[in-house]
N, C-alpha and C positions, 0 to 999 in steps of 0.2 A: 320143665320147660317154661322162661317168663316168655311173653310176649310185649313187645315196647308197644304203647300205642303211640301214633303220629300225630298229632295236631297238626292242621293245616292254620296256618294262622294270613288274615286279611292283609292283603297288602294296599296302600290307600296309593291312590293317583294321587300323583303332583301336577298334573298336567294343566291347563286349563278348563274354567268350567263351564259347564254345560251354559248355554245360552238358550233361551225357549226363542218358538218358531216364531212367533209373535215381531219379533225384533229384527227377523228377517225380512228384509225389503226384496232381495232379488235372488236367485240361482244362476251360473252360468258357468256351463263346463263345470258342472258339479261343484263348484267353489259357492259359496254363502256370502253374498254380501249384506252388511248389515246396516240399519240406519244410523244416518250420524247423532253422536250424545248417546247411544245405547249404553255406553260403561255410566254415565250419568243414571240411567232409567236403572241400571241393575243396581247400584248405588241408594236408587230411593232421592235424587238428585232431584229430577226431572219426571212427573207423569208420563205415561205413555203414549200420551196425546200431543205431547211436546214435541215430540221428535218425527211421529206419522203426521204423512200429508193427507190432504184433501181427499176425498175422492172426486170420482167425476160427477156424481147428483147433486154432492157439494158445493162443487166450484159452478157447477152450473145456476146455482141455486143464489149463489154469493155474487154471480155476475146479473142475473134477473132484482134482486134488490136491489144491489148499487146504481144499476141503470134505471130503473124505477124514480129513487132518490134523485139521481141526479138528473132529470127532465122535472120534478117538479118543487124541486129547490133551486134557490138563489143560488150558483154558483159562486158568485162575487161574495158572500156573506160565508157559503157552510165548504165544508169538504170531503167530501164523500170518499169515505176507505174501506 
């Protein structure tokens, strides 16, 4: 009596690829939205700094300087951005 042995052999997905969580901006109704330029960032295009925003300590942070600047500079001369 032979016995055949089976090989299972891998089958590879063609599907699309994994995206890390990272690049995720939002969830809603279980769908994934992701930030804009991320095929860039998976690319190696774009850092990942590029494409994420601000946070809020950030922009708080960025509005307390600029406002700072622009009371004790010459507006007429500089431009605060």
């Amino acid at each position: 009596m032979s016995t055949v042995a089976k090989t299972k052999t891998a089958k590879k997905k063609k599907g699309r690829p994994k995206i890390p969580d990272y690049l995720v901006y939002e969830i809603l109704d279980n769908k994934k939205i992701y930030y804009r330029d991320y095929k860039k960032v998976l690319s190696g295009e774009l850092p990942l700094e590029a494409v994420m925003g601000s946070s809020d300590l950030q922009a708080w942070l960025i509005f307390l300087i600029s406002s700072f600047l622009s009371k004790n500079l010459d507006l007429k001369k500089y431009m605060v951005l």
